[in-house]
DSSP file (Angstrom, degrees, kcal/mol; ACC not computed):
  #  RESIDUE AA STRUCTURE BP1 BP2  ACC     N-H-->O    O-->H-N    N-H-->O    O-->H-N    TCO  KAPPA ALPHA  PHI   PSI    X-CA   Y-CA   Z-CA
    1    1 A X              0   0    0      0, 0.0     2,-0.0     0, 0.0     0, 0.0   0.000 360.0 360.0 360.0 119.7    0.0    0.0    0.0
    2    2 A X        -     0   0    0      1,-0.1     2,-0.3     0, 0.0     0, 0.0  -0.216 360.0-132.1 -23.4 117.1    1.0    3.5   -1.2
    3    3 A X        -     0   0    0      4,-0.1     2,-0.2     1,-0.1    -1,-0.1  -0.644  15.9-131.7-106.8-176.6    1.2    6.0    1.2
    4    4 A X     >  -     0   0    0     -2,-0.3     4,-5.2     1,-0.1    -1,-0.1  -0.450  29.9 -97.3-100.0 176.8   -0.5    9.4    0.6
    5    5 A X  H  > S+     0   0    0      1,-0.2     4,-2.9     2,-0.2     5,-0.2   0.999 120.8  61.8 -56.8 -58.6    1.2   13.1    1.1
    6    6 A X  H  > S+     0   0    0      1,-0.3     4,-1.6     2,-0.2    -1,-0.2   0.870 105.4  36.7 -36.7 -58.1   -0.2   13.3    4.1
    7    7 A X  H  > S+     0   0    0      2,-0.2     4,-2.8     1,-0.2    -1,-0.3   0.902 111.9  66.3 -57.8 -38.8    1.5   10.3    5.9
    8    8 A X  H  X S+     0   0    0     -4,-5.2     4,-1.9     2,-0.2    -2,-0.2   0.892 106.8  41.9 -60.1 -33.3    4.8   11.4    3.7
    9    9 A X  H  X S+     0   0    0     -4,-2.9     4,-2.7     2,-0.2    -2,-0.2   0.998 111.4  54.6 -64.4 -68.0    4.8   14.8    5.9
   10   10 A X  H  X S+     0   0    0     -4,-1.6     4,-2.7    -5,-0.2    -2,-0.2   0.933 105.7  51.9  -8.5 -94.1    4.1   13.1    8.9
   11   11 A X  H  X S+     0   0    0     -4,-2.8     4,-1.4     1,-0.2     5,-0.3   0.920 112.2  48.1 -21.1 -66.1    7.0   10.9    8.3
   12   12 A X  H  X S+     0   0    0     -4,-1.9     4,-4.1     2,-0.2    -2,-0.2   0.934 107.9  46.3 -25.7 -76.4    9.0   13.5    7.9
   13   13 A X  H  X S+     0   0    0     -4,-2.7     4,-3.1     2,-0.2     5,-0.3   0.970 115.9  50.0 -37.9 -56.5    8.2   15.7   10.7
   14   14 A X  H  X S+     0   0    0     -4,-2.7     4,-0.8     1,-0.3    -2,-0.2   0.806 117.4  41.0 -53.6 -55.5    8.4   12.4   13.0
   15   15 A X  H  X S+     0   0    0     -4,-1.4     4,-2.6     2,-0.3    -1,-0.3   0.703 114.3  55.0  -9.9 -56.9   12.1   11.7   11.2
   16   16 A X  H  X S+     0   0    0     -4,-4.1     4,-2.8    -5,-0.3    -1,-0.3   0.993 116.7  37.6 -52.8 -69.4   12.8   15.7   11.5
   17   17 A X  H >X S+     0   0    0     -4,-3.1     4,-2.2     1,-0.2     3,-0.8   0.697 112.5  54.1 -48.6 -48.2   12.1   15.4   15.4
   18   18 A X  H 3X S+     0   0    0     -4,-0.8     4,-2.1     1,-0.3     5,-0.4   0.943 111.0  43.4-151.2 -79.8   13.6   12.3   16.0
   19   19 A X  H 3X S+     0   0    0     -4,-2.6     4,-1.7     1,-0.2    -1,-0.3   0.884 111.9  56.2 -35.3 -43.8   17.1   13.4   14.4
   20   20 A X  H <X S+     0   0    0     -4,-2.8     4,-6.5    -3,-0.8     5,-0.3   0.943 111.4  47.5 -54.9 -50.6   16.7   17.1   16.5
   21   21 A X  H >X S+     0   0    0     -4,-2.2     4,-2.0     1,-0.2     3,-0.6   0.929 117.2  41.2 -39.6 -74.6   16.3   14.7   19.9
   22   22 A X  H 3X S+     0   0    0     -4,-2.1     4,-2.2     1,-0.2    -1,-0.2   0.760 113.5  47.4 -64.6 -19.2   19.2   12.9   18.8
   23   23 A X  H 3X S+     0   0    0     -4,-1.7     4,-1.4    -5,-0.4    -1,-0.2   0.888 115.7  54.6 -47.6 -57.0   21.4   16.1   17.5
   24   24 A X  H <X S+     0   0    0     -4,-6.5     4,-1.1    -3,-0.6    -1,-0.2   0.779 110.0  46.9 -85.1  -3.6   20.2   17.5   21.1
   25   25 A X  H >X S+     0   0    0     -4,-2.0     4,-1.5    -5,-0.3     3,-1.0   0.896 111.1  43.2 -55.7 -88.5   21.7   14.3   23.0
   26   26 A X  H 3X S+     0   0    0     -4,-2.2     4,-0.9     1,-0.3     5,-0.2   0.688 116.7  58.0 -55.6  -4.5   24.7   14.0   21.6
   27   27 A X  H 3X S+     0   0    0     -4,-1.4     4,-2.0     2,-0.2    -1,-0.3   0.874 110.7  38.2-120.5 -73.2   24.5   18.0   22.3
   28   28 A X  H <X S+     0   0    0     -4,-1.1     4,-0.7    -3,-1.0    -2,-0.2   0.785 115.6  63.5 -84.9 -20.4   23.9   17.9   26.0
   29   29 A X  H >X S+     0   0    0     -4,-1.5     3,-4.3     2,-0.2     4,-1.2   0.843 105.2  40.0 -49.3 -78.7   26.6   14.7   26.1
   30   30 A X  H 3X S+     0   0    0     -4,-0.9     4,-2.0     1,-0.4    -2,-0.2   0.831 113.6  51.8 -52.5 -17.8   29.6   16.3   25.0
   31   31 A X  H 3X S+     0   0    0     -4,-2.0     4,-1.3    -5,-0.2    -1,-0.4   0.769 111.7  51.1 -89.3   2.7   29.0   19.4   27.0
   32   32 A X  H << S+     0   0    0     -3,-4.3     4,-0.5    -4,-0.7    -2,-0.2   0.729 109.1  50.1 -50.5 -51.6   28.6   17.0   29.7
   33   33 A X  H >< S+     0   0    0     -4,-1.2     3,-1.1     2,-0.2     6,-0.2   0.870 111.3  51.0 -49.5 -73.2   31.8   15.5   28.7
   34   34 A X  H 3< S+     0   0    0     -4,-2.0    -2,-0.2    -5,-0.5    -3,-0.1   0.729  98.9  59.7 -62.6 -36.1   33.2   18.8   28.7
   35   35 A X  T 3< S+     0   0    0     -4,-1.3     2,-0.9     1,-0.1    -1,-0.3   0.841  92.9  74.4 -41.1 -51.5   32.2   19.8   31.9
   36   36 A X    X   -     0   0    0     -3,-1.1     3,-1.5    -4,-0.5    -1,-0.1  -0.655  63.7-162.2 -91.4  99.5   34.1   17.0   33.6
   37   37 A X  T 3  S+     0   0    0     -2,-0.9    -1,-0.2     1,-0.2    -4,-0.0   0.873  94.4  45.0 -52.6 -29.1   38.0   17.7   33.6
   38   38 A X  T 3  S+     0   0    0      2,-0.1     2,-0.3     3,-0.0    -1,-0.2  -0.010  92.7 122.7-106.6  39.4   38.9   13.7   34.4
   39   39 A X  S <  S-     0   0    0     -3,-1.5     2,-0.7    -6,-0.2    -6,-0.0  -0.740  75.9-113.2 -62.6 147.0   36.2   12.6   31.6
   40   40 A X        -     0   0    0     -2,-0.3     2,-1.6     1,-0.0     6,-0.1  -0.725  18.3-149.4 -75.3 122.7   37.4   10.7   29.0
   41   41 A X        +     0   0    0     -2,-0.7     2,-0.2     4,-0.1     3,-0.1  -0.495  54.3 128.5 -96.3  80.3   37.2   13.0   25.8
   42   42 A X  S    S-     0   0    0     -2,-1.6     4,-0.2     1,-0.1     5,-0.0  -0.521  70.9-115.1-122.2 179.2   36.6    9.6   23.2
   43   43 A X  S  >>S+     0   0    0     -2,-0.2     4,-2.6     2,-0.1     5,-0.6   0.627 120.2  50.2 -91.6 -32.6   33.6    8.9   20.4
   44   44 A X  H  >5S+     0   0    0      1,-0.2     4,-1.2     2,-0.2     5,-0.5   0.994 103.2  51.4 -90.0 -36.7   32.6    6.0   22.7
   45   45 A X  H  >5S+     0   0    0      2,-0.2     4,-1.6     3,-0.1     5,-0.4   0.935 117.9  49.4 -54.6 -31.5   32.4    7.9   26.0
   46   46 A X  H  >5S+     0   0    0     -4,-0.2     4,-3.1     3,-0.2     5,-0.3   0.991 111.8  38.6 -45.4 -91.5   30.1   10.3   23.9
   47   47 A X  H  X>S+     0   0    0     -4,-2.6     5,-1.8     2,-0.2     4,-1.5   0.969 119.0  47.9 -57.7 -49.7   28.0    8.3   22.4
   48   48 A X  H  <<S+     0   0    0     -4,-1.2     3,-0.5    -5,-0.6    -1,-0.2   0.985 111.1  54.0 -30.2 -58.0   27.5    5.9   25.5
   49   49 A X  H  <5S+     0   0    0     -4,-1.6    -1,-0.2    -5,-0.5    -2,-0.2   0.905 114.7  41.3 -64.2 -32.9   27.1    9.1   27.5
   50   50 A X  H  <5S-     0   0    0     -4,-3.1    -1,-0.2    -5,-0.4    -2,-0.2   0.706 108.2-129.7 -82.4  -1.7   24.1   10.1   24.8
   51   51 A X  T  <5S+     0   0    0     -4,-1.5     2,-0.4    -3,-0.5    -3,-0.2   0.930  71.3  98.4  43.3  50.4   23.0    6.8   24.9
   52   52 A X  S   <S-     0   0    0     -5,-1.8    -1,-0.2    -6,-0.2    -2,-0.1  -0.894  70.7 -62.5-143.2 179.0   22.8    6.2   21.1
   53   53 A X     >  -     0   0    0     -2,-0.4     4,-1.7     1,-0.1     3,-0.2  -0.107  20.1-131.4 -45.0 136.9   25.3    4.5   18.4
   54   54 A X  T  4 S+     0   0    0      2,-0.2    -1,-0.1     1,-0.1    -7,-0.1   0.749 120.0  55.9 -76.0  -9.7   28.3    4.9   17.3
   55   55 A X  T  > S+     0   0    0      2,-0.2     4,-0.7     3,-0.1    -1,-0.1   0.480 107.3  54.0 -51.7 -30.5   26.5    4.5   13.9
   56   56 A X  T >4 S+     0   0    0      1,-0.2     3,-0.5     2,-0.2    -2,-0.2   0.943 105.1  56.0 -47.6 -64.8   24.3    7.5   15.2
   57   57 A X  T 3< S+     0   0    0     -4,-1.7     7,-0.2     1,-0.3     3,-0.2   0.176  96.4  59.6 -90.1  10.2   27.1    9.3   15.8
   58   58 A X  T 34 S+     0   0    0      1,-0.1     2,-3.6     5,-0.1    -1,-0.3   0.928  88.6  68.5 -23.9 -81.0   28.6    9.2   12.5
   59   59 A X  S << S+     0   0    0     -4,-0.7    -2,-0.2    -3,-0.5    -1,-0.1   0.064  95.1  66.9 -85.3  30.8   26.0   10.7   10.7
   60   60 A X    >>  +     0   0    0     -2,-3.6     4,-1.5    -3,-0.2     3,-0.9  -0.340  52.6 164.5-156.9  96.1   27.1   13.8   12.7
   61   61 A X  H 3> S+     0   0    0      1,-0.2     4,-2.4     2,-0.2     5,-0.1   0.777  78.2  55.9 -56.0 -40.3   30.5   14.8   11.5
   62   62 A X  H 3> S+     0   0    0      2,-0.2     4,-3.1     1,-0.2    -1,-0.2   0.774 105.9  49.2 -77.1 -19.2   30.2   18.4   13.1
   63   63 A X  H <> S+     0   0    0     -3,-0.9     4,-1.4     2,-0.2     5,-0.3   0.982 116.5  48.6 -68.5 -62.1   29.4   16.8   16.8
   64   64 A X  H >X S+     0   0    0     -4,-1.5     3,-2.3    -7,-0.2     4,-1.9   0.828 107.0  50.5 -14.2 -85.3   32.6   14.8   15.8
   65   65 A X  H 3X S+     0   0    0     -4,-2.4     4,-1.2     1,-0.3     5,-0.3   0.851 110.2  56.1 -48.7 -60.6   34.6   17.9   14.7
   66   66 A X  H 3X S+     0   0    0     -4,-3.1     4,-1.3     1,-0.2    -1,-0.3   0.760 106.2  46.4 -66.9 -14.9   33.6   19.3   18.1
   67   67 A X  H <X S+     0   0    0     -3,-2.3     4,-0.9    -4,-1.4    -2,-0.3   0.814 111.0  50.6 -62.0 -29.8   35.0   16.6   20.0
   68   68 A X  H >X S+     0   0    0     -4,-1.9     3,-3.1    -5,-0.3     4,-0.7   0.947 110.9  48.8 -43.1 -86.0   38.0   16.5   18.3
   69   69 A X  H 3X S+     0   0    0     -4,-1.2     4,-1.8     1,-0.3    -1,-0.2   0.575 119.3  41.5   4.4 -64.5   38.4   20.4   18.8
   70   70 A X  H 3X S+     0   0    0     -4,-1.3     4,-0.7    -5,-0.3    -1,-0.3   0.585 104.2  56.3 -78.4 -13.7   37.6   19.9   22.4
   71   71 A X  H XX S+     0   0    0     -3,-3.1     4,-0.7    -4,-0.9     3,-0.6   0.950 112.8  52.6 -86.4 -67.8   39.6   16.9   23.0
   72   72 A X  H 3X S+     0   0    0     -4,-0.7     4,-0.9     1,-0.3     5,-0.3   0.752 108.6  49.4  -2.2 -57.0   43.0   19.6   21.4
   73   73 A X  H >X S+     0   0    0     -4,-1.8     3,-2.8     1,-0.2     4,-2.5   0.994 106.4  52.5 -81.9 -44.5   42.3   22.0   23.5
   74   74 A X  H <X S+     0   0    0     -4,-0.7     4,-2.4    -3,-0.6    -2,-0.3   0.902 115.9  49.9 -28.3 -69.6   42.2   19.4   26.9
   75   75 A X  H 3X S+     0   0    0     -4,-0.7     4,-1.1     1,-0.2    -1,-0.2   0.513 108.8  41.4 -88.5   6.1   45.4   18.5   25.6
   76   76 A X  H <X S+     0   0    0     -3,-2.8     4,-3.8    -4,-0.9     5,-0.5   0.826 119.2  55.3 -94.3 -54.9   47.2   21.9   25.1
   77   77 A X  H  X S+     0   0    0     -4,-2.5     4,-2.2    -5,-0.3    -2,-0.2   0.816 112.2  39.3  -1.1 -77.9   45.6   22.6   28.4
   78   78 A X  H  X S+     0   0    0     -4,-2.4     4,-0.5    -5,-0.2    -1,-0.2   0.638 102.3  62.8 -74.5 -23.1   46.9   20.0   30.0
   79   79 A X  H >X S+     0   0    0     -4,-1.1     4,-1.2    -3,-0.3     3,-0.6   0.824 110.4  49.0 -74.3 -37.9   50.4   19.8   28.6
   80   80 A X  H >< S+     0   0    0     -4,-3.8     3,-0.7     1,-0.2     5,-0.3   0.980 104.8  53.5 -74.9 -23.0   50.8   23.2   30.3
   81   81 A X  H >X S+     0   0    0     -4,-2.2     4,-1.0    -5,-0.5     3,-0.6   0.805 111.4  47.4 -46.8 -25.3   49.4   22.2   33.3
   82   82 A X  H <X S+     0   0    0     -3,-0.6     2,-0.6    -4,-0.5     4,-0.5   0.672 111.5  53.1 -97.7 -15.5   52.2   19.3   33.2
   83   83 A X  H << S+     0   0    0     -4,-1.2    -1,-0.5    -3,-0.7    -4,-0.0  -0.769 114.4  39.1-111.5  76.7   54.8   21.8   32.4
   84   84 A X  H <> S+     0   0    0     -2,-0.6     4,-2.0    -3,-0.6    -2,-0.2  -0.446 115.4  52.1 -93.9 -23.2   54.1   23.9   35.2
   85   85 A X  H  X S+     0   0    0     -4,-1.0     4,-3.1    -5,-0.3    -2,-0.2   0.701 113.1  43.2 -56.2 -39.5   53.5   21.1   37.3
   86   86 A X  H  X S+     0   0    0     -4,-0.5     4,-2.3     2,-0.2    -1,-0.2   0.795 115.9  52.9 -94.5 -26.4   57.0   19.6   36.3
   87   87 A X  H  > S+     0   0    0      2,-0.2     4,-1.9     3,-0.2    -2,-0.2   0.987 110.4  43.9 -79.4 -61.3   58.4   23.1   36.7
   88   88 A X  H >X S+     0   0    0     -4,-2.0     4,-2.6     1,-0.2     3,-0.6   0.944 117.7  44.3 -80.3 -15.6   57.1   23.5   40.0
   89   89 A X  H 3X S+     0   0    0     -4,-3.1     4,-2.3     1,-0.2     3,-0.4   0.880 110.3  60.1 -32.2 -61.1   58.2   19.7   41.1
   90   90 A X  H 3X S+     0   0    0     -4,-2.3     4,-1.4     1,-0.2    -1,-0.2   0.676 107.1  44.2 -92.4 -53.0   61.6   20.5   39.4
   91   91 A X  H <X S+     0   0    0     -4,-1.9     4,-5.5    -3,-0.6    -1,-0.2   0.853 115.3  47.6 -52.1 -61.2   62.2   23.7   41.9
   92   92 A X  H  X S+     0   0    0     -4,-2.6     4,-2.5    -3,-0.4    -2,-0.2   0.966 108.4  46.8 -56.5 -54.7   61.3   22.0   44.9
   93   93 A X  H  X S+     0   0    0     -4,-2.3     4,-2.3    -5,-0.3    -2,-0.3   0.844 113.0  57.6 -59.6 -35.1   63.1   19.1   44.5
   94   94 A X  H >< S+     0   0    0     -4,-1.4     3,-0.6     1,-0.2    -2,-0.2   0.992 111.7  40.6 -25.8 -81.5   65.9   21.8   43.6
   95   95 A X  H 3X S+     0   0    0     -4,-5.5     4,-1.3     1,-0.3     5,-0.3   0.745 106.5  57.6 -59.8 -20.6   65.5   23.5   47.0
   96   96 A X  H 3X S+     0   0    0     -4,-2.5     4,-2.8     2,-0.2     2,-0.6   0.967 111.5  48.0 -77.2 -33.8   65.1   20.4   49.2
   97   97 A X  H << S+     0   0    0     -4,-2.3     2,-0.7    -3,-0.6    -1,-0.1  -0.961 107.5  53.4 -70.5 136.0   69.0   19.2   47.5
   98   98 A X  H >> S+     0   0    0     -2,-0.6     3,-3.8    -3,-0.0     4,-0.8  -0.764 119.0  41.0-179.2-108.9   70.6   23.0   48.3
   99   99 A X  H >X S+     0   0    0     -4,-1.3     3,-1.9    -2,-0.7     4,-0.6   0.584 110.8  51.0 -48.0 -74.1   69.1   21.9   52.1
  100  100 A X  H 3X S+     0   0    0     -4,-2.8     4,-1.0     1,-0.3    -1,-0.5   0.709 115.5  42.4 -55.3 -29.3   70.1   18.4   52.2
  101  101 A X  H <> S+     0   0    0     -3,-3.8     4,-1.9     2,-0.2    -1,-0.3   0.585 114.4  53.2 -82.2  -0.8   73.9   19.4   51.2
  102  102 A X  H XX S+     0   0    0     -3,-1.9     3,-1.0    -4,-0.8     4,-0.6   0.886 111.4  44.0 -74.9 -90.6   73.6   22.5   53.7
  103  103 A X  H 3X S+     0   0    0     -4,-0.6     4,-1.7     1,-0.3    -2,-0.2   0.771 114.7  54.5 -66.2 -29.9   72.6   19.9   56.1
  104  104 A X  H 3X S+     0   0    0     -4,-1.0     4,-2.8    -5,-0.4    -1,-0.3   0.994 108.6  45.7 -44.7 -71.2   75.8   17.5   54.7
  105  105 A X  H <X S+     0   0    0     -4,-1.9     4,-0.6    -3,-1.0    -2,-0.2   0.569 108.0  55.2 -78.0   7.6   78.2   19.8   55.2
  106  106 A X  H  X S+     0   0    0     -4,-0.6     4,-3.3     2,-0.2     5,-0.3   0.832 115.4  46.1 -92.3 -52.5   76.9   20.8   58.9
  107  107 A X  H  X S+     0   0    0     -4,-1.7     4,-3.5     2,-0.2    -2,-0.2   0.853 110.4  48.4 -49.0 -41.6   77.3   17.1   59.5
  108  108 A X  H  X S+     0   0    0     -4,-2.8     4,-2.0     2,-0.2    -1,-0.2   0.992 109.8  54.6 -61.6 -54.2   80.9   16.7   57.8
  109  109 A X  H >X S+     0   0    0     -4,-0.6     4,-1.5     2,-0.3     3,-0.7   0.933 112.2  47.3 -41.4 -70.1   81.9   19.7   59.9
  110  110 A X  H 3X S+     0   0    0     -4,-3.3     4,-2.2     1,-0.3    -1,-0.2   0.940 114.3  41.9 -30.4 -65.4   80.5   17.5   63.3
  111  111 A X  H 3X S+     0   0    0     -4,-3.5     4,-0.9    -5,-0.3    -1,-0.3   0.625 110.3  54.7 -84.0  -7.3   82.0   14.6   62.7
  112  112 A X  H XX S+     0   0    0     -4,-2.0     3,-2.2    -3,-0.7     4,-1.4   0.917 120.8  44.2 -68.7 -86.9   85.9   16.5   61.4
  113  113 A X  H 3< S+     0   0    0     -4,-1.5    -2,-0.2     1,-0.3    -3,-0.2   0.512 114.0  43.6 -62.7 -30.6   85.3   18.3   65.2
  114  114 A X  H >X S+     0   0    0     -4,-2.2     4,-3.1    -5,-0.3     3,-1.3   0.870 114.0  50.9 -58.1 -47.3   84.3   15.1   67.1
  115  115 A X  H <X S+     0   0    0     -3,-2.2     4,-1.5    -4,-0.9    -2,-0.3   0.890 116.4  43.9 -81.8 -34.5   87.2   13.0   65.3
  116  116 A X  H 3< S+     0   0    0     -4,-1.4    -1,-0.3     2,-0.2    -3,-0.2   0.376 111.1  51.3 -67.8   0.9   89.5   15.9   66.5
  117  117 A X  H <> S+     0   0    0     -3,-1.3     4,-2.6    -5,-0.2     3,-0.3   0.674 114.9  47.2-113.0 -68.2   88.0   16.0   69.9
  118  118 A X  H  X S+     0   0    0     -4,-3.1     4,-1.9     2,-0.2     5,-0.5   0.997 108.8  50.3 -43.0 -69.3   88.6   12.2   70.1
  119  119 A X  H  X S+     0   0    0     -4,-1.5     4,-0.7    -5,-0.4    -1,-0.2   0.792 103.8  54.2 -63.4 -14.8   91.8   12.2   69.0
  120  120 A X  H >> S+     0   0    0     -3,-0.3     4,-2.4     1,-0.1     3,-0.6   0.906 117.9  45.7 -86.8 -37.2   93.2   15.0   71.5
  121  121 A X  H 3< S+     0   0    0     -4,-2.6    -2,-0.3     2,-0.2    -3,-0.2   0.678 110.6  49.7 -73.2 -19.4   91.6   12.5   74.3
  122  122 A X  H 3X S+     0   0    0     -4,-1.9     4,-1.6     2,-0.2    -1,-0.2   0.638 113.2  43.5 -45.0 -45.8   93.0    9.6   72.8
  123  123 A X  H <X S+     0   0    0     -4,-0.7     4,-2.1    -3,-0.6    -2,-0.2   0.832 117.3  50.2-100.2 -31.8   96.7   11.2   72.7
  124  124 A X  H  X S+     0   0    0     -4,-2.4     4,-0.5     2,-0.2    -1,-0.2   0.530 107.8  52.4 -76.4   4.7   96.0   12.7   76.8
  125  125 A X  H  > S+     0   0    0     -5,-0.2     4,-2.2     2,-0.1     5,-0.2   0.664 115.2  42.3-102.2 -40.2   94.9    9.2   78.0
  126  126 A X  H  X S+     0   0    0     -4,-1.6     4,-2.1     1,-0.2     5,-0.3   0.965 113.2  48.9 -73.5 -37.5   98.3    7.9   76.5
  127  127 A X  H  X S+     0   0    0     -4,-2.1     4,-1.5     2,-0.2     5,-0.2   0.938 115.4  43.4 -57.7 -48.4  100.3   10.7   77.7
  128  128 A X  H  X S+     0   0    0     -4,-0.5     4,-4.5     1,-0.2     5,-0.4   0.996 113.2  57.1 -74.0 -66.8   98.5   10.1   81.5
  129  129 A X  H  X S+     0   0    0     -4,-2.2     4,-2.0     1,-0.2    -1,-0.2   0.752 113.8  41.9 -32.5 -59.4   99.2    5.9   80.7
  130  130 A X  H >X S+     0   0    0     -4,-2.1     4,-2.5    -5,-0.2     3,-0.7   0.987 109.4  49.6 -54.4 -75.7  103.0    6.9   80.3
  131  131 A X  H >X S+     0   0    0     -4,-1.5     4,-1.0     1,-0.3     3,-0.6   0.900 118.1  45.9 -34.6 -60.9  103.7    9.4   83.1
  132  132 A X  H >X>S+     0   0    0     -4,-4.5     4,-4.0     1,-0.3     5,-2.2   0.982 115.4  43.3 -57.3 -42.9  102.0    6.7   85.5
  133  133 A X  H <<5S+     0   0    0     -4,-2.0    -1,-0.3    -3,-0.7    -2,-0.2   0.930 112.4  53.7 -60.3 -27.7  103.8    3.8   84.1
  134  134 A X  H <<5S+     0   0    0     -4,-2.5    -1,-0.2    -3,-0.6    -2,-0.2   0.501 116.3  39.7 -91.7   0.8  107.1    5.8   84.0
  135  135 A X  H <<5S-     0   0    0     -3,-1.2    -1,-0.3    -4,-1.0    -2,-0.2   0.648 114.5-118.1-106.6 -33.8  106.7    6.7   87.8
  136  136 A X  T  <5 +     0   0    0     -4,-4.0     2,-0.3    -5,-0.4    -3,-0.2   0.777  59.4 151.4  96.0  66.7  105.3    3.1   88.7
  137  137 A X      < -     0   0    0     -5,-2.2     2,-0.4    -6,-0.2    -1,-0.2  -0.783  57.6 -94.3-114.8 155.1  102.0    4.2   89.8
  138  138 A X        -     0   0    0     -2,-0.3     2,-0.8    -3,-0.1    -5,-0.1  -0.707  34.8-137.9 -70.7 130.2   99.3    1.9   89.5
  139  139 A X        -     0   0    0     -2,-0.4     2,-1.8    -7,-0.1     5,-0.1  -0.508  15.5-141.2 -94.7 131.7   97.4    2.4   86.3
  140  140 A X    >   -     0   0    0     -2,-0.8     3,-1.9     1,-0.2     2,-1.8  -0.359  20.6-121.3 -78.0 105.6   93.4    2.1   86.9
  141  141 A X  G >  S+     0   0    0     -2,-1.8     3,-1.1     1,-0.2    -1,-0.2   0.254 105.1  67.8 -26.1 -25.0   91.8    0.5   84.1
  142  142 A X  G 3  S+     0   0    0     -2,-1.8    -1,-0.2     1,-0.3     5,-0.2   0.764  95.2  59.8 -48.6 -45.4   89.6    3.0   83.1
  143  143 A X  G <  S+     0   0    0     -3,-1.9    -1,-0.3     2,-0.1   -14,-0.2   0.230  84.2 100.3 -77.3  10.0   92.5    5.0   82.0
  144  144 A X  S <  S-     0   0    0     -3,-1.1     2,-0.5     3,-0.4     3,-0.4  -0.549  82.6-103.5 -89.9 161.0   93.9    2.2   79.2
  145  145 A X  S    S+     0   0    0      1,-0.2    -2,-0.1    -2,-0.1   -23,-0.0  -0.953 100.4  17.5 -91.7 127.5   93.2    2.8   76.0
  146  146 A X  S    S+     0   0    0     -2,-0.5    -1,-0.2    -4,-0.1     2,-0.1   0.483  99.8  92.8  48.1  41.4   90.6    0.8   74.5
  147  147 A X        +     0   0    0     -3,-0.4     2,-0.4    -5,-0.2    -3,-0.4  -0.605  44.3 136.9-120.0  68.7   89.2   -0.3   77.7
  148  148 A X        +     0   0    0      1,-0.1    -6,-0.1    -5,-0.1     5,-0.0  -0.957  18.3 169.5-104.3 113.4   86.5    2.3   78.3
  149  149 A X  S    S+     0   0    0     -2,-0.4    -1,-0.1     1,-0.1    -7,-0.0   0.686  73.0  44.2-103.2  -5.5   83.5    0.6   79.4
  150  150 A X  S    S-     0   0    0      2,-0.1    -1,-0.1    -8,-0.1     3,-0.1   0.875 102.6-118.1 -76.5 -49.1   81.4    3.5   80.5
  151  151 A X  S    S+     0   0    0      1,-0.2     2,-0.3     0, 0.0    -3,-0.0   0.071  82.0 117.9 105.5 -11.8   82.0    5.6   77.6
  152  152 A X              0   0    0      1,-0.2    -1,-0.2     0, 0.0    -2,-0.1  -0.410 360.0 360.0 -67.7 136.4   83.6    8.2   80.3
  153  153 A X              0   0    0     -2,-0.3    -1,-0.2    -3,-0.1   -11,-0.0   0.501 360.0 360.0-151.0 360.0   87.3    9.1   80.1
């Protein structure tokens, strides 16, 4: 059966509407999409998010053309965010080495002035050790060298 003009407008219209819905889906996705910085800017998070095809979404190159477009700009976006990012990581990590050899060389500096500290008490407990032996004094153990058991000398 044949249909008449009438049903052929009709057809149309519903066709017309039916294409505007989906035009305003994928529409209200991708600014959906856009909204969301950790979205995934893809054809299939799109169409998924519009709930239609990826066959749908073909047969609208300019929705296309605007993900594209939008997915570009995310990534110029985001490559300066990672280059400022890395810049300021890069700084820090700068300033924490300039401390940590600061705090190195306070430490070399300690231990040069402890090992010289030692070693003038090392060379007066042998000077004492002589002078007693060389008088005949009893020497008290404490006073030997490498018999400190206190950690006093």
């Amino acid at each position: 059966m044949k249909r008449n003009s009438k049903q052929e407008a009709a057809l149309r219209r519903k066709y017309a509407a039916k294409r505007d819905d989906t035009r305003t889906a994928f529409e209200r996705a991708l600014s959906k999409i856009a909204e969301d910085p950790l979205a995934v800017l893809t054809e299939k998070s799109l169409y998924v998010t519009a709930d239609r095809s990826r066959a749908t979404l073909n047969r609208y190159p300019d929705i296309k053309a605007r993900l594209a477009a939008l997915r570009d700009e995310r990534q110029r976006t985001l490559g300066d965010s990672v280059q400022r990012a890395t810049l300021s990581a890069e700084s820090a990590a700068t300033a924490r080495l300039v401390r940590v050899q600061g705090e190195r060389d306070a430490m070399a500096q300690r231990v040069a002035i402890l090992s010289l500290a030692l070693q003038d008490l090392e060379r007066r407990n042998a000077s004492l050790v002589r002078l007693l032996r060389k008088h005949r004094i009893a020497v008290p153990l404490e006073l030997v060298a490498g018999n400190n058991r206190d950690g006093n000398i």
